[in-house]
C-alpha positions in Angstrom: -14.8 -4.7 -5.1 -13.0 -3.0 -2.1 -11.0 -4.7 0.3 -8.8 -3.5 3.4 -5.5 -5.8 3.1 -3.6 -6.0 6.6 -0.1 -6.7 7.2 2.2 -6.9 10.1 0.7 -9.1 12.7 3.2 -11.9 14.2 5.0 -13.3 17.5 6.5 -10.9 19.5 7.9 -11.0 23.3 6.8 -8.5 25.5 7.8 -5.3 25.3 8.6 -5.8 21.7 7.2 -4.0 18.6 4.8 -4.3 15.5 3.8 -2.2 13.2 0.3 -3.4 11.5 -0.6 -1.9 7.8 -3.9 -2.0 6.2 -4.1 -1.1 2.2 -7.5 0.0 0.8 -8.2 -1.4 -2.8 -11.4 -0.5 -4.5 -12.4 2.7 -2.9 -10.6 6.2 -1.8 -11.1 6.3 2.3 -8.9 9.9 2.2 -12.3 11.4 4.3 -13.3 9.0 6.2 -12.3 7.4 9.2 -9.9 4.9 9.8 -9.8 2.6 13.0 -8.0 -0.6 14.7 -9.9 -2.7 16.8 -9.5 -6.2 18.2 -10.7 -9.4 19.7 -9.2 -12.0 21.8 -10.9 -15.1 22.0 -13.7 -15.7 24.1 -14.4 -11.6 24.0 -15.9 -9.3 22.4 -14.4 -7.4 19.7 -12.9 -3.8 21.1 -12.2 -0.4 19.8 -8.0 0.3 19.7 -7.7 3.5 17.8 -9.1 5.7 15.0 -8.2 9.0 13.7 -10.7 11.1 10.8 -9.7 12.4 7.6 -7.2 14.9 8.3 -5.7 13.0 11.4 -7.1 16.0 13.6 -9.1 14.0 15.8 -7.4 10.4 17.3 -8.8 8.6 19.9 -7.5 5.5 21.7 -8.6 3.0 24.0 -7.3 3.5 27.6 -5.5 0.3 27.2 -3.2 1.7 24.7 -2.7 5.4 25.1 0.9 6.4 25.4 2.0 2.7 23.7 0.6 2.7 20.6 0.1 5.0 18.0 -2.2 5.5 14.4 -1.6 7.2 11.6 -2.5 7.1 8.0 -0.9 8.0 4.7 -4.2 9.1 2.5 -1.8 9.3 -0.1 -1.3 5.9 -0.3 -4.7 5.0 0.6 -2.9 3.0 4.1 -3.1 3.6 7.9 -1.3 2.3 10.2 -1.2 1.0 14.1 2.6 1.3 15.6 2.3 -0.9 18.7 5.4 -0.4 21.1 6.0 -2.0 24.9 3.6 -5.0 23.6 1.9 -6.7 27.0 0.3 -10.2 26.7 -2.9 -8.8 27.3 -2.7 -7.2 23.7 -2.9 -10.7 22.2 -5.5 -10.8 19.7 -6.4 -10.5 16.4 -6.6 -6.8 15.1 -8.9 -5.9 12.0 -8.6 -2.7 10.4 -11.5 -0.6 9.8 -12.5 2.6 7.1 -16.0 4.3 6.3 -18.3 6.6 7.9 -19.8 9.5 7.0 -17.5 11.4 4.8 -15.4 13.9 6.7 -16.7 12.8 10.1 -15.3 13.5 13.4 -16.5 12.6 16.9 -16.4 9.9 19.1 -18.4 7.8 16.9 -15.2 6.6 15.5 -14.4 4.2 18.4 -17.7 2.2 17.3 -17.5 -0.7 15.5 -21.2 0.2 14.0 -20.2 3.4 12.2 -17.4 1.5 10.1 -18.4 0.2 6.3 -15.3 -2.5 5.7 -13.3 -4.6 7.6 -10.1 -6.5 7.1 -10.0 -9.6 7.1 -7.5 -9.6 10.4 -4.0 -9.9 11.5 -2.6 -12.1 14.3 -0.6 -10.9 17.3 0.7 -12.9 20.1 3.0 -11.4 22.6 4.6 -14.1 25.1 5.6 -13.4 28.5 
């Protein structure tokens, strides 16, 4: 069975820091995509980040860029999501994401649709 276990969400004030973590169990994601998104309540869910295999292609939502930052370990089978200068508009909860076709790369990877497993979320409040 493969699961994505998250780790990481919590409280924070603004401007503060998180780092999120999601494990894969079950299945070896080293060429495919990784990706954050989230969803606040009332909206839809929304792309975050992504980067492919070999971490040559990263993408982030305008929202983001310059704040946060995704990386992955394939080694360990983990990526990650390093949020800095946290606004309350990030409040939400963030899922990790893996799949896709294997070695992909292209802007497909900010779509929710091109992603195989989900985690099963992480919250994060940031108070003003």
């Amino acid at each position: 069975q493969v699961q994505l276990i998250e780790s990481g969400g919590g409280l924070v004030q603004a401007g503060g820091s998180l780092r999120l973590s999601c494990e894969a169990f079950g299945r070896d994601f080293s060429i495919n995509l990784r990706g954050w998104f989230r969803q606040a309540p009332g909206k839809e869910r929304e792309f975050v980040a992504a980067l492919n295999w070999d971490s040559t292609d990263i993408r982030y939502a305008d929202s983001v860029k310059g704040r946060f930052t995704i990386s992955r370990s394939n080694g360990a089978n983990t990526h990650y999501l390093q949020m800095n200068s946290l606004q309350p508009g990030d409040t939400a909860v963030y899922y990790c994401a893996a799949g896709g076709p294997p070695y992909y790369t292209g802007s497909g990877s900010t779509r929710t649709s091109l992603y195989n497993y989900w985690g099963q979320g992480t919250q994060v409040t940031v108070s003003s």
